[in-house]
N, C-alpha and C positions, 0 to 999 in steps of 0.2 A: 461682501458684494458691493462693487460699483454703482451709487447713485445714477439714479438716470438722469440728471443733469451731468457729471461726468463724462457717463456713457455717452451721450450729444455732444460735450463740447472736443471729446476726443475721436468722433465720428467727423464733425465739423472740421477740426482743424487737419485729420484725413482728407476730407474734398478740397478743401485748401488748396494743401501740396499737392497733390495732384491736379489742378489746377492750374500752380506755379511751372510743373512741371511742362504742361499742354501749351504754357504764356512762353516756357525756354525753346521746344520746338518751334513753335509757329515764329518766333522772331529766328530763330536760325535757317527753317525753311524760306524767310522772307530775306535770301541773300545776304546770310548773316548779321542782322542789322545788332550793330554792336551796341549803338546807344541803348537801343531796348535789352540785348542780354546781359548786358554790364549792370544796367538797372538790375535785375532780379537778384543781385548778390549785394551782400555787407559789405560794407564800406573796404572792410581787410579781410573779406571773402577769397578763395582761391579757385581757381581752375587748374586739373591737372589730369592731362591725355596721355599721360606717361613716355617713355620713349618715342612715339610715332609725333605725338602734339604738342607735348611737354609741361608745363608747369610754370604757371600765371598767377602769382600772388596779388590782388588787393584789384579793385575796383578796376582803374586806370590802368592795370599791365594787361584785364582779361578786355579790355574795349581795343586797346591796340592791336594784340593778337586777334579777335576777328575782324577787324580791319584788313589786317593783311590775308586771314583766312576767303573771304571773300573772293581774290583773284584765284585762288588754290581750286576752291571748291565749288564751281560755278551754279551746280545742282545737288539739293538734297532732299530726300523725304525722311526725316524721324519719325521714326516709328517707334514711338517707346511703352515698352509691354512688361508685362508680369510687376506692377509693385509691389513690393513689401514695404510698408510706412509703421513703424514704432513711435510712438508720440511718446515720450517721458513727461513731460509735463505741460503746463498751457503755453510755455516759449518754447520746447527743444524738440526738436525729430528727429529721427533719420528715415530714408529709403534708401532701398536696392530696386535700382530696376535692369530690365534690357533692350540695350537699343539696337537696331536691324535698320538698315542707310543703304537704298541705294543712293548714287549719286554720280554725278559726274566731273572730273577732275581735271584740271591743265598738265597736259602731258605730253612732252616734246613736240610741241608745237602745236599742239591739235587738245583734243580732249579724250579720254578714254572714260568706258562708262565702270565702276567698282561698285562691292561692296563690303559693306562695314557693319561688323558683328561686335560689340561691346557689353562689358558691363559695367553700370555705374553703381555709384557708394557715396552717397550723400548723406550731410546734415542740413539742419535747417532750422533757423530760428525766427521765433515770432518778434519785431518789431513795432512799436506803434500797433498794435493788429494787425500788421501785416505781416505775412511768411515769407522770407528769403532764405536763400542757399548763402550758407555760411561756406559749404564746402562741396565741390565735385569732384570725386577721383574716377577717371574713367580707364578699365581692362582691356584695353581691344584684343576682340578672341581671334579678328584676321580682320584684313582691310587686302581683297585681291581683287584685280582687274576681272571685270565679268566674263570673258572669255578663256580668261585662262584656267581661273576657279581657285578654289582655296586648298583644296586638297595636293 
């Protein structure tokens, strides 16, 4: 049986990343401010949205990509739901979560409103005591214009 200091520092380091997590949406909701989400990642940290977004190795590739993300995606709400957080040890994590985005996009000239059904697969390591995403790979399960629907 797990010490209950244990048990506390790997509860702790749960509220953390989730946390970390709440600190990646609200800079993305906030018109994707890159400088803050870029912060939240390791120095040679990745982002990767797979086909639809693509794949952004290291600090400086995922700051530029929301940069340009910004004109794309004029509005969003992240809603990211259901975690599962594994904590191996006092530096290393991972979670799964799901994210649920309406938003609204630059679309031939205008904006149309979508939305965006994903899930993500992170790690996450502790630095200094502090938790960053080492890694993000995101699934998107559909990304369709609100009106037309996903089905």
């Amino acid at each position: 049986m797990q010490s209950i200091e244990d048990r506390l520092a790997r509860l702790e380091a749960t509220d953390e990343i989730i946390r970390l997590k709440a600190r990646y949406c609200a800079f993305a909701d906030a018109n994707y401010d890159a400088e803050g989400l870029s912060g939240l990642f390791v120095e040679d940290g990745y982002w990767d949205g797979g086909p639809e977004f693509g794949r952004h190795v290291g600090r400086g590739a995922i700051k530029d990509f929301l940069d340009r993300t910004r004109a794309q995606i004029r509005f969003a709400a992240h809603l990211a739901i259901n975690p599962l957080i594994e904590v191996q040890d006092a530096d290393h994590a991972t979670g799964k979560w799901r994210l649920f985005m309406p938003c609204t996009v630059a679309a031939d000239g205008g904006t149309e409103a979508r939305w965006l059904l994903c899930e993500y697969d992170e790690s996450y390591v502790r630095i200094d005591g502090r938790w960053m995403f080492r890694s993000v790979d995101m699934k998107v399960n559909f990304y369709a214009p609100h009106l037309k629907g996903w089905a």
